[in-house]
N, C-alpha and C positions, 0 to 999 in steps of 0.2 A: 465422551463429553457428558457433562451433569443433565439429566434430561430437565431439569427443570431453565434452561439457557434457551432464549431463544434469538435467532437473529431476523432484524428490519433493519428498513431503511434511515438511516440519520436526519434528524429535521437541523432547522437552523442552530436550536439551542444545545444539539451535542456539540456545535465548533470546539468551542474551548476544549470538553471533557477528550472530545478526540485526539486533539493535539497532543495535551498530557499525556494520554496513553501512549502515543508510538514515543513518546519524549521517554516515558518512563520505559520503553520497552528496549530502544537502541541505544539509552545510556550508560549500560554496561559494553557495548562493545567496541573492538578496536578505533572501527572506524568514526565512532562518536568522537572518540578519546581525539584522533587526528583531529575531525572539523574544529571541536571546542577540547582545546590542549589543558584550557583551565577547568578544574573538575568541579570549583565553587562554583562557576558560572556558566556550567555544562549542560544541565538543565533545563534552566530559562533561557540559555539561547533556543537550545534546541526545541522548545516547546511555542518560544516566538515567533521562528521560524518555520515550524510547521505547521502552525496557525495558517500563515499566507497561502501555504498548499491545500489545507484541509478546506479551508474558503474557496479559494479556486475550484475544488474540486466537485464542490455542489452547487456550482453556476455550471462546470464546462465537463461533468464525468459524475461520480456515484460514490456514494460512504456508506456500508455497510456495517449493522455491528452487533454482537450481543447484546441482549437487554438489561444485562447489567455490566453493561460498559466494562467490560474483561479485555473482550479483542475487538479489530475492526479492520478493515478492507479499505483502501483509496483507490481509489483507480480516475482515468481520464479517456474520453469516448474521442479515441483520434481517429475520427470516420475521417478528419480534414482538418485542416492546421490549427490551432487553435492559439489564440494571441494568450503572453503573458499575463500573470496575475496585472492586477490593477496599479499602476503604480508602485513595483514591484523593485527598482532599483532604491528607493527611499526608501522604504518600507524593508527591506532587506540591509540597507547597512542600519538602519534604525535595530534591528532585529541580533545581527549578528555581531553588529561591530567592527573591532580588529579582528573577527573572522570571518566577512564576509570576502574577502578573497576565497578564502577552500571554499564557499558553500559553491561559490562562481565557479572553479576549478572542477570541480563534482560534478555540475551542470550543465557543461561545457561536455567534459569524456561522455558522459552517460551520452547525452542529446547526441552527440558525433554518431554511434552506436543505433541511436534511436532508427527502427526502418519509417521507410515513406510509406509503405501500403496502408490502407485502414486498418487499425487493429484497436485493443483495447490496452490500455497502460496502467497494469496494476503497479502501482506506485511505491505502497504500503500495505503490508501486512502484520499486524502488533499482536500480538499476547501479551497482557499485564505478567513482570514477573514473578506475583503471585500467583498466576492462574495459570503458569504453563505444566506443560508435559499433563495436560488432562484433556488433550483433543480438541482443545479449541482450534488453532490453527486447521488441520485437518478439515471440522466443520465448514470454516470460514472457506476451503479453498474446495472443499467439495458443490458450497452453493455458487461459491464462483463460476464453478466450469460451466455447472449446470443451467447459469443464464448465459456463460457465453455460447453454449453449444447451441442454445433456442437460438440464439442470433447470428449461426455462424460464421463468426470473428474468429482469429484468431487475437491472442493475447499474449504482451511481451512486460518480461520484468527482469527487474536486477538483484541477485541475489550475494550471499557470504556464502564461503566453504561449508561453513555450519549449518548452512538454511538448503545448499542445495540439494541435496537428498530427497524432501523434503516434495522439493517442488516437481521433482524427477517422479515422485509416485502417481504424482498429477497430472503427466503426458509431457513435461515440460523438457524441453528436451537445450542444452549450453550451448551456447555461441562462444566466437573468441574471447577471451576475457581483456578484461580493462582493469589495467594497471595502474595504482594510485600511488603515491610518496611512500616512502616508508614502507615498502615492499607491502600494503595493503593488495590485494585484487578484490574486482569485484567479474561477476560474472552474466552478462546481457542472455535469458531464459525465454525462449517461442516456447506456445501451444499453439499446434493444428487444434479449430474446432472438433468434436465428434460427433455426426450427425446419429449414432446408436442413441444420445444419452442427451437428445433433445425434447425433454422433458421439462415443465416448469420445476424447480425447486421447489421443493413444500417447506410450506410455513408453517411451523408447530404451532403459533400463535392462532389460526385460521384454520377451521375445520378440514378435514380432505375430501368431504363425500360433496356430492352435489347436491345443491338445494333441490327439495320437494317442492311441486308446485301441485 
């Protein structure tokens, strides 16, 4: 990864840029192609609709991202149930259209899957697809562990053929898979915390040594 990249926390004003990203980042693949069939308008669905989650996600869970908005982390902190985004049935056929059916369908299998223990729901994982295959993901999923091991969670996510590998270097170990239209799979991914690598994540941004007093 570029050492000059550093990852923080999301304030309010990344919402938008956020969205864009994971839009721009799963609008090549299969499973976009499924939600939004039309490719003019694949896009800005997708970047509408992720809107409503990235929002969500920094009232009720955590956005992480490079400081030059490359990649970025969602997740949601299900210590306990956690209500719908805000007005979320409006807001979603506003968003989707005639294709809020799939995004509901989606929502619907994955949740089914979802376990009940406390855990952490990483949601989203992006790489701009300018900036891939240069360790960002990687980065993003090594400061992940790293705060969940401090707190330890374990963490559950949903992966593609493509991605699993990926998350397999990171402890992550496949559940049954979940079967979508169109012979899509997707695949429900636990992490056991590791209490070895309970360590805070270092922030490149912030010194590492301790203040002199």
């Amino acid at each position: 990864m570029d050492a000059d990249v550093r990852i923080r926390a999301a304030r309010w004003a990344d919402k938008e840029p956020v969205a864009a990203l994971i839009a721009a980042a799963v609008h090549p693949s299969p499973l976009a192609a499924w939600l939004v069939p039309d490719p003019a308008l694949r896009r800005q669905v997708l970047t509408d609709v992720l809107g409503i989650w990235v929002e969500h996600a920094l009232f009720f869970g955590d956005i992480h991202l490079t400081d030059d908005l490359t990649a970025a982390a969602v997740g949601f902190h299900r210590y306990r149930a956690i209500p719908p985004p805000a007005d979320y049935r409006h807001r979603l056929t506003d968003a989707a259209g005639p294709y809020t059916g799939r995004f509901d369908l989606l929502d619907g299998l994955l949740s089914a899957q979802r376990p009940t223990e406390p855990h952490y729901h990483l949601a989203f994982l992006a790489v701009h697809p300018d900036a891939q295959r240069a360790g960002r993901a990687t980065a993003m999923l090594t400061h992940h562990r790293s705060r969940l091991d401090r707190v330890d969670l374990p963490s559950w996510t949903d992966t593609t053929p493509d991605t699993q590998n990926l998350y397999t270097q990171h402890g992550y170990t496949p559940r049954p898979p979940v079967p979508l239209p169109d012979g899509l799979v997707l695949t429900p991914m636990r992490r056991n915390p590791d209490r070895r690598h309970d360590t805070w994540p270092i922030n490149k941004a912030r010194p590492s040594h301790a203040p002199t007093r």
